[in-house]
N, CA, C and O atoms as a MOPAC input file, in Angstrom:
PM7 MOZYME 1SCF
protein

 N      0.84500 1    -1.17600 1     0.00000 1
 C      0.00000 1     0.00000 1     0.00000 1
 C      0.89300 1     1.24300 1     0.00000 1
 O      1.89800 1     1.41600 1     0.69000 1
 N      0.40300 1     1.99800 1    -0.80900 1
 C      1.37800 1     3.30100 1    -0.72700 1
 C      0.65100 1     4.67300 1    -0.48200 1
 O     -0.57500 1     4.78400 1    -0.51400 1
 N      1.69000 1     5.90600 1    -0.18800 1
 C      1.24900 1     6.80500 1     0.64700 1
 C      1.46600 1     7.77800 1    -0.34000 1
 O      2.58100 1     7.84600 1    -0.85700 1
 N      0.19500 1     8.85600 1    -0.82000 1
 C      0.53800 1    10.15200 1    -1.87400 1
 C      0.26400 1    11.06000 1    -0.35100 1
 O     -0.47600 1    10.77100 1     0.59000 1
 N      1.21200 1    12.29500 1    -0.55400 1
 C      1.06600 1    13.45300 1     0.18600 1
 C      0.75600 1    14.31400 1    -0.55800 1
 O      1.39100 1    14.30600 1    -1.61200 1
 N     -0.18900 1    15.29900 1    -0.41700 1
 C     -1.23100 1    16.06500 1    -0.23200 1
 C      0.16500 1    17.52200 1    -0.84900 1
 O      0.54100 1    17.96400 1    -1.93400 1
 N      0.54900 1    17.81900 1     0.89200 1
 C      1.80300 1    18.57900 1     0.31900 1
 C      3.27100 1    18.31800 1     0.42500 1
 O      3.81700 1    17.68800 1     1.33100 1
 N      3.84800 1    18.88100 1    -0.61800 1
 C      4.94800 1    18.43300 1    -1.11100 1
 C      5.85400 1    19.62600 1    -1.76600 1
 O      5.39800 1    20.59100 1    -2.37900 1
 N      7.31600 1    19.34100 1    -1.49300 1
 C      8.45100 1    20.49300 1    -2.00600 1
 C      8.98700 1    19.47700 1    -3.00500 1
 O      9.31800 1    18.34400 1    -2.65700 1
 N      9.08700 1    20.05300 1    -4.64100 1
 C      9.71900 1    19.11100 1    -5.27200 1
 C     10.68500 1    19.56900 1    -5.20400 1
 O     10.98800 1    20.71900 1    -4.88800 1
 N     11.52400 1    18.40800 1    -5.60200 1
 C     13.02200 1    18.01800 1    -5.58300 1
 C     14.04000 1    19.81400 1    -6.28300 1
 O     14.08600 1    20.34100 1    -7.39400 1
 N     14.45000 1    20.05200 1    -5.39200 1
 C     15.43400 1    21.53200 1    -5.60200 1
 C     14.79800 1    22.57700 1    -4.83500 1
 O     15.48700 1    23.50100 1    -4.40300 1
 N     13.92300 1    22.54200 1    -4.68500 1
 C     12.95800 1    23.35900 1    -3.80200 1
 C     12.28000 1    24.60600 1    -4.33300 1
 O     11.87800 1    25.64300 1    -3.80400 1
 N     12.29900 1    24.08400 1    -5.68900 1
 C     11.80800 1    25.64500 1    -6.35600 1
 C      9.82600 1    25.62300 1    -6.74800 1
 O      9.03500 1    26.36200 1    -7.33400 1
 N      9.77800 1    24.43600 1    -6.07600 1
 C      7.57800 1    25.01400 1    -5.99300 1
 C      7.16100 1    24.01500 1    -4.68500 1
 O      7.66700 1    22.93100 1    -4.39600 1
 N      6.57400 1    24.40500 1    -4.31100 1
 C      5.94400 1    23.82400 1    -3.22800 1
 C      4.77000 1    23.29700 1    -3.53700 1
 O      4.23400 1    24.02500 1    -4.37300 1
 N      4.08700 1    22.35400 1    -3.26100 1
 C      2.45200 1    22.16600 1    -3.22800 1
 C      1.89200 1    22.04300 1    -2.44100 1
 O      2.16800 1    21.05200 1    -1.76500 1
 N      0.65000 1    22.99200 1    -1.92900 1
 C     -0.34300 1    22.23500 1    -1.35600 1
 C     -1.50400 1    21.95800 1    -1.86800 1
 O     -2.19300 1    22.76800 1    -2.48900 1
 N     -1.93300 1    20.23300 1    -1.52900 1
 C     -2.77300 1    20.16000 1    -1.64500 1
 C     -3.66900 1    19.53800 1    -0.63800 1
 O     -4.47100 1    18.66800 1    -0.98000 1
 N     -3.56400 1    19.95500 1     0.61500 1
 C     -4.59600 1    19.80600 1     1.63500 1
 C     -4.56600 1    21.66100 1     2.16600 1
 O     -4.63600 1    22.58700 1     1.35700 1
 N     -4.45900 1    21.81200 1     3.51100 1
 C     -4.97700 1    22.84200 1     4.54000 1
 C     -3.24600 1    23.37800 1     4.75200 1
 O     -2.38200 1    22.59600 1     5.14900 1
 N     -2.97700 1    24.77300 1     4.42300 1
 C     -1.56000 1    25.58600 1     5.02000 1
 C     -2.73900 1    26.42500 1     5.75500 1
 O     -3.76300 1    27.03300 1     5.44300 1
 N     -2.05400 1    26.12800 1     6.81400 1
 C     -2.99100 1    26.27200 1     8.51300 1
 C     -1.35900 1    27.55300 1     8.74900 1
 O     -0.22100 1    27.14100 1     8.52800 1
 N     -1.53400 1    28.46200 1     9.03200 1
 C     -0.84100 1    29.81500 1     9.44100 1
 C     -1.00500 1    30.30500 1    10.62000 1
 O     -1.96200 1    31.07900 1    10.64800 1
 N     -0.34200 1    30.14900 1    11.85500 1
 C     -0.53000 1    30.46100 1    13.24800 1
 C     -0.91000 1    31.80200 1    13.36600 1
 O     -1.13400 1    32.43900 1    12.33700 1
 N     -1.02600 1    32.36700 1    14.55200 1
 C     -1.33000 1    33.72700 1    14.74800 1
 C      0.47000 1    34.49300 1    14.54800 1
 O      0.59500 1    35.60000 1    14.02300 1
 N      1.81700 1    33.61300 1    15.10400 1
 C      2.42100 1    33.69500 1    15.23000 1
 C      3.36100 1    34.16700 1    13.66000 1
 O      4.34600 1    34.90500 1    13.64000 1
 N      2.74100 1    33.52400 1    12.50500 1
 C      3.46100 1    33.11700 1    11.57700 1
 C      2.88300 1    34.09400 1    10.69600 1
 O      1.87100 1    34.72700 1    10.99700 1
 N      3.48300 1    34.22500 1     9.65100 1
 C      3.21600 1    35.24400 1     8.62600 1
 C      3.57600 1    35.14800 1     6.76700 1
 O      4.53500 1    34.42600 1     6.49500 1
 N      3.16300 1    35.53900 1     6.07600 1
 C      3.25700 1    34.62200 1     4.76500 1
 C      3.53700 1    36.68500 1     3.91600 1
 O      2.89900 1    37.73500 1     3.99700 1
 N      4.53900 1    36.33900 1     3.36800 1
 C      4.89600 1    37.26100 1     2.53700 1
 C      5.51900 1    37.25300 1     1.02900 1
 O      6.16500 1    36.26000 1     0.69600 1
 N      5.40000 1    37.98900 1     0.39600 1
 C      5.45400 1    37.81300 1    -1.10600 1
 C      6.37800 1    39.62300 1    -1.71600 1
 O      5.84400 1    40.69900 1    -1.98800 1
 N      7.92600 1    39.20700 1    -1.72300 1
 C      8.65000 1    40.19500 1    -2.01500 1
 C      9.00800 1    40.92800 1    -1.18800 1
 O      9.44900 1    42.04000 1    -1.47800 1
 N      8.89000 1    40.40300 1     0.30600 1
 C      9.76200 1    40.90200 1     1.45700 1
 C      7.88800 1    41.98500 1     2.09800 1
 O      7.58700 1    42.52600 1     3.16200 1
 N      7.28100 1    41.84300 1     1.01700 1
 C      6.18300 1    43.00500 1     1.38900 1
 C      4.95700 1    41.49100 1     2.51700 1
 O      4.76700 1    40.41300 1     1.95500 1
 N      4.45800 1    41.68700 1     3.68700 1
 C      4.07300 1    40.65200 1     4.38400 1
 C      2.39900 1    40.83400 1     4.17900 1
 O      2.04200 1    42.01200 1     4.17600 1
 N      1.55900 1    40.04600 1     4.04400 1
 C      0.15100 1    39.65400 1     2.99900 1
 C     -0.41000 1    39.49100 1     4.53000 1
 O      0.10900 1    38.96400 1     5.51400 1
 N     -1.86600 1    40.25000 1     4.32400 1
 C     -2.78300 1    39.71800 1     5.50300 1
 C     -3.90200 1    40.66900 1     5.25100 1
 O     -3.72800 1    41.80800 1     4.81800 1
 N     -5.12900 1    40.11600 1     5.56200 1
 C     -6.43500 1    40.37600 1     5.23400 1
 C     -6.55000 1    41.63800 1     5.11600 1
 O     -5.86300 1    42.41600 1     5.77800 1
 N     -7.44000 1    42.01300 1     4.25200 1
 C     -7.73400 1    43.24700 1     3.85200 1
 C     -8.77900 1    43.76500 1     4.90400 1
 O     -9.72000 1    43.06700 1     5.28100 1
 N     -8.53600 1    45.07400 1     5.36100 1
 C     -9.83400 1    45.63800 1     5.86300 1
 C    -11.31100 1    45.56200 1     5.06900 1
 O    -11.41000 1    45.76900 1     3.85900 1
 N    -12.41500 1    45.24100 1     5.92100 1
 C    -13.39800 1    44.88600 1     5.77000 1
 C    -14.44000 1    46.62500 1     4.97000 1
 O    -14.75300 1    47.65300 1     5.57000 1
 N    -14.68600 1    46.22800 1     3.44000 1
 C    -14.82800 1    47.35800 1     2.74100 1
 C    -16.35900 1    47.17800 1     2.87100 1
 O    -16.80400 1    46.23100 1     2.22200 1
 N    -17.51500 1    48.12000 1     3.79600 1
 C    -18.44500 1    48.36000 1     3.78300 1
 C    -19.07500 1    48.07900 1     1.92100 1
 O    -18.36800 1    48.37300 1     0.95800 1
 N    -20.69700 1    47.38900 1     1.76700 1
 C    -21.22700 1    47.09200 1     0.61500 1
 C    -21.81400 1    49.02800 1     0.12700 1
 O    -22.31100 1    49.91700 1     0.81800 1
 N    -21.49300 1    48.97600 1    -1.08000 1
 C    -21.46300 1    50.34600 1    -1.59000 1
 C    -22.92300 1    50.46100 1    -1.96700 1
 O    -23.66700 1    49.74500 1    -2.63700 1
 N    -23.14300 1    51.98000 1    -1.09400 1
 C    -24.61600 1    52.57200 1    -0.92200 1
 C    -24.74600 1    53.81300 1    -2.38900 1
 O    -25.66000 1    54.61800 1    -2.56700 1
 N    -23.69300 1    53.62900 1    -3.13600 1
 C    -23.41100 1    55.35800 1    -3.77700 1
 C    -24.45100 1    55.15800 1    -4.87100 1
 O    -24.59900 1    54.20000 1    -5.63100 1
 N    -25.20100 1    56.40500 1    -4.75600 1
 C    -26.60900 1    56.56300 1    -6.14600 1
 C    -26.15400 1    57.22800 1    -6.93200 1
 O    -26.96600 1    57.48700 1    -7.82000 1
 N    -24.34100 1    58.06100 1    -7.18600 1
 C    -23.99100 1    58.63700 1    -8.24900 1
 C    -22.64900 1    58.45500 1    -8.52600 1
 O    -22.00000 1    57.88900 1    -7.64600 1
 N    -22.09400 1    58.78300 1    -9.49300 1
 C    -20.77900 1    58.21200 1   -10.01100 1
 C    -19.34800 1    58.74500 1    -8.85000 1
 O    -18.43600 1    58.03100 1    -8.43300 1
 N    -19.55800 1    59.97300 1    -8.61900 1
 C    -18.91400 1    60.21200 1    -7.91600 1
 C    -18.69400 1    59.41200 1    -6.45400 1
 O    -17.58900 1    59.25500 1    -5.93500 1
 N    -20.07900 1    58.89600 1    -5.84400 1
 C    -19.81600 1    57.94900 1    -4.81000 1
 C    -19.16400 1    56.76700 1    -4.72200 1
 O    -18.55800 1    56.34700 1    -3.73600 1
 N    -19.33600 1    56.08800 1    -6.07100 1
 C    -18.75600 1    55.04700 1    -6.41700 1
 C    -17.45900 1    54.90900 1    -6.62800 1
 O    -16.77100 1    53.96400 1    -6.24100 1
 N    -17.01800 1    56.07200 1    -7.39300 1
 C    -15.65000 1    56.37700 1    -7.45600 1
 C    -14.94900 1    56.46000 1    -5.72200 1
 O    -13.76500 1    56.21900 1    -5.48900 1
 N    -15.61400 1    56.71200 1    -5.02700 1
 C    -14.92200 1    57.38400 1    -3.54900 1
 C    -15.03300 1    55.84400 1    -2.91600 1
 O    -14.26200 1    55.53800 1    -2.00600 1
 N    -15.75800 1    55.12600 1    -3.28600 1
 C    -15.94100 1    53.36100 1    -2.71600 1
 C    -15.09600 1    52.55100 1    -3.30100 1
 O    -14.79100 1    51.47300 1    -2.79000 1
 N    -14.53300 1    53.03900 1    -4.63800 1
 C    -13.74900 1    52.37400 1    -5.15700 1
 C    -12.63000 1    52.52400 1    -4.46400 1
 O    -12.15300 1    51.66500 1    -3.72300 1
 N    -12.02400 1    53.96400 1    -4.74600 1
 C    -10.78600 1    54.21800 1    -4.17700 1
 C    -10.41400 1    53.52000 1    -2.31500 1
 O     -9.47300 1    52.99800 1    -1.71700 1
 N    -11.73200 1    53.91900 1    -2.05600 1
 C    -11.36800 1    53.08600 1    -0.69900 1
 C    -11.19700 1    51.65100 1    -0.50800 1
 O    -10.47200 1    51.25800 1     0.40600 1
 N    -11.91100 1    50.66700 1    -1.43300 1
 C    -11.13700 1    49.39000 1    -1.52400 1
 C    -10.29500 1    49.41700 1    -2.05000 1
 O     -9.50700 1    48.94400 1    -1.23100 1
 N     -9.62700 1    49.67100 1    -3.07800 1
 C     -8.14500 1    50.01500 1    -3.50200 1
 C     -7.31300 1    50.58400 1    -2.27700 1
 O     -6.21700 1    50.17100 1    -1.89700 1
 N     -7.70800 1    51.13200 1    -1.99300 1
 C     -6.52400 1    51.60200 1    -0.83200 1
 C     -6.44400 1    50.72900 1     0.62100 1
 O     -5.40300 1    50.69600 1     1.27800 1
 N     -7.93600 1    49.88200 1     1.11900 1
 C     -7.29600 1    48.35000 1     1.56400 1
 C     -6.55200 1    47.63200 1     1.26400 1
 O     -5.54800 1    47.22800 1     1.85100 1
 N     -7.04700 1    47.35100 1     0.13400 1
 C     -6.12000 1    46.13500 1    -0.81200 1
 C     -4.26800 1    46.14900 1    -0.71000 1
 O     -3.33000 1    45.39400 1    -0.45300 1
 N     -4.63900 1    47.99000 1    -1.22800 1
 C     -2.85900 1    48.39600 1    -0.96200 1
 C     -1.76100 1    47.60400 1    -0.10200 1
 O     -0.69300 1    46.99900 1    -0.19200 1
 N     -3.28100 1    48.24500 1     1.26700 1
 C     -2.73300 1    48.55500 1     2.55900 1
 C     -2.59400 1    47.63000 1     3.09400 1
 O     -1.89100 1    47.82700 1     4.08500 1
 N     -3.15500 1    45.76700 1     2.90200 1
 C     -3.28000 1    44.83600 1     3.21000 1
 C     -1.71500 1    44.12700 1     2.87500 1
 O     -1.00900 1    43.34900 1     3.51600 1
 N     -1.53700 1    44.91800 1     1.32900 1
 C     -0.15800 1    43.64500 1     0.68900 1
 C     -0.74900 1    42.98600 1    -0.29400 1
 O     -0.07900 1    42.06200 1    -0.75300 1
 N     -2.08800 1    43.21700 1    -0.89700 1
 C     -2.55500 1    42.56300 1    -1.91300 1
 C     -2.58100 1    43.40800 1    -3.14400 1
 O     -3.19800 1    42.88500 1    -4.07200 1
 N     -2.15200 1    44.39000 1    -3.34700 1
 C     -1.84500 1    45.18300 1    -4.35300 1
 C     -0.94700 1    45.99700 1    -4.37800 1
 O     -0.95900 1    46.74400 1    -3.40000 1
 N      0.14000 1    46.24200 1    -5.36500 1
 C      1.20900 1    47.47800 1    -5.23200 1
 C      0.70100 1    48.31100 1    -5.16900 1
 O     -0.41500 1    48.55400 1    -5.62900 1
 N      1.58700 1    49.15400 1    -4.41200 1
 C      1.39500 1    50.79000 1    -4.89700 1
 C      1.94300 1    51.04900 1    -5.83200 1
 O      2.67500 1    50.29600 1    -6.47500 1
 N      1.60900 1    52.45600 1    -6.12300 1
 C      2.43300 1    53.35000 1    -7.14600 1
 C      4.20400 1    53.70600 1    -6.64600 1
 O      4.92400 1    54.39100 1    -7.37200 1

């Protein structure tokens, strides 16, 4: 009987896989270009009845996203 793992570093170490649960402590932290990734602030559902509001809802999820590590800046 043989055993497949789920996750796995292939051979040289240049990709990793998972394919079960990367479980991330409170302790631990996951970063991408030295810049460190973690949930975006929670962007209220957009109430705006004119373009200009929408634009101002936009910019404010964009500027979570930024601010989270899930999008560059300029």
């Amino acid at each position: 009987m043989g055993y497949n793992t789920k996750n796995y570093t292939e051979q040289g170490g240049e990709k990793t896989v998972i394919g079960g649960e990367l479980a991330v402590t409170a302790e631990g932290k996951v970063t991408f270009n030295g810049t460190q990734l973690k949930p975006a602030a929670l962007q209220a559902d957009s109430t705006a009845v004119d373009v200009a509001d929408l634009v101002a809802d936009f910019n404010a999820l964009l500027l979570k996203l930024k601010t989270a590590g899930l999008m560059e800046s300029e």
